[in-house]
C-alpha positions as CSV (number, residue, x, y, z in Angstrom):
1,X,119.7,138.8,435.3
2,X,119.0,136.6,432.4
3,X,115.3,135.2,432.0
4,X,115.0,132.0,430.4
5,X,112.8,131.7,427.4
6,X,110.6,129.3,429.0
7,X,109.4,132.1,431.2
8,X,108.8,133.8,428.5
9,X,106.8,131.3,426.8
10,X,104.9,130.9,430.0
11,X,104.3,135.2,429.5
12,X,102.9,134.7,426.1
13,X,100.8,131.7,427.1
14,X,99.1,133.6,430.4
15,X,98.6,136.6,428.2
16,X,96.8,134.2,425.5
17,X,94.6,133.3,427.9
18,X,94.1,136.6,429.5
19,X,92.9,137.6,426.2
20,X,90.6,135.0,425.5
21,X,88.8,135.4,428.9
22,X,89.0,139.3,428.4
23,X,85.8,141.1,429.0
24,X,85.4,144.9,429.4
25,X,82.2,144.7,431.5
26,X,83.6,142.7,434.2
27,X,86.5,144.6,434.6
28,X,84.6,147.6,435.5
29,X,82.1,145.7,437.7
30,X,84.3,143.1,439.3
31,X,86.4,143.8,442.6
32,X,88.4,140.8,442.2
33,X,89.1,140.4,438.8
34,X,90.4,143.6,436.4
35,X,93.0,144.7,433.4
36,X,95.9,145.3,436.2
37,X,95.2,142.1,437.9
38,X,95.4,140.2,434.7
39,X,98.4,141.9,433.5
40,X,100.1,141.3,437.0
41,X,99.3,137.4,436.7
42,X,100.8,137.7,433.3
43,X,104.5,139.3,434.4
44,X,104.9,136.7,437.0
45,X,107.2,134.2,435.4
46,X,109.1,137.4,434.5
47,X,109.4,139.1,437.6
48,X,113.0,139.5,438.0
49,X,113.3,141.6,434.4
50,X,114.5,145.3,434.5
51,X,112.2,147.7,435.6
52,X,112.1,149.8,432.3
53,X,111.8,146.5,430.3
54,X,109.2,145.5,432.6
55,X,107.3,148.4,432.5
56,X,107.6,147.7,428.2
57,X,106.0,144.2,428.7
58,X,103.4,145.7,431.1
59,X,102.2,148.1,428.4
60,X,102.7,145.8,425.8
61,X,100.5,142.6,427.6
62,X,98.0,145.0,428.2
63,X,97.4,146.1,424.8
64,X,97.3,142.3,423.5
65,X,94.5,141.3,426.3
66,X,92.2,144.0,425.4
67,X,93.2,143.8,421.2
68,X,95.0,140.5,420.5
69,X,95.0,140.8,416.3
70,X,96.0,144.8,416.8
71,X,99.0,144.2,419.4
72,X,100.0,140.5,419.3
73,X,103.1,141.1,416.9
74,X,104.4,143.7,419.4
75,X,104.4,141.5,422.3
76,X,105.8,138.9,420.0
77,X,108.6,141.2,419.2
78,X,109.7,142.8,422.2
79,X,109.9,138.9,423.5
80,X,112.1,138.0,421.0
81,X,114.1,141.2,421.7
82,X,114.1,140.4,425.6
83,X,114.4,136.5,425.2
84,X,117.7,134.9,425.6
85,X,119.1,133.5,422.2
86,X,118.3,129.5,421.9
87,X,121.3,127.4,423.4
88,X,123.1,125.6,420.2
């Protein structure tokens, strides 16, 4: 199964915003609200990807919520490498 890019897009842009409302503290102390949560929120628009692929992204979105300058390029990558090309 092919996933358009616009799901894609919508991945990066969730994870964006994951990572700007990122805060260690509250994911130890909050129930509701934690890393695994925010990385499952973040795969939605991509659910119907590959497992291994998925499991790539999972790992990948996590590391850019937590460290967005250190990991940011990966996720960017492996996108681009997932991603549809553009229609001509």
């Amino acid at each position: 199964m092919t996933i358009p890019q616009e799901q894609f897009d919508d991945l990066l842009s969730r994870t964006a915003l994951a990572a700007l409302f990122y805060y260690p503290e509250v994911a130890v102390d909050d129930d509701g609200r934690n890393l695994q949560n925010d990385i499952a929120y973040c795969l939605e628009p991509v659910a119907g990807i590959g497992d291994e692929d998925a499991e790539r992204l999972r790992v990948a979105v996590g590391r850019v919520i937590t460290n967005p300058t250190a990991h940011r390029s990966e996720l960017l990558a492996l996108v681009i490498e997932l991603a549809p090309p553009p229609a001509a």
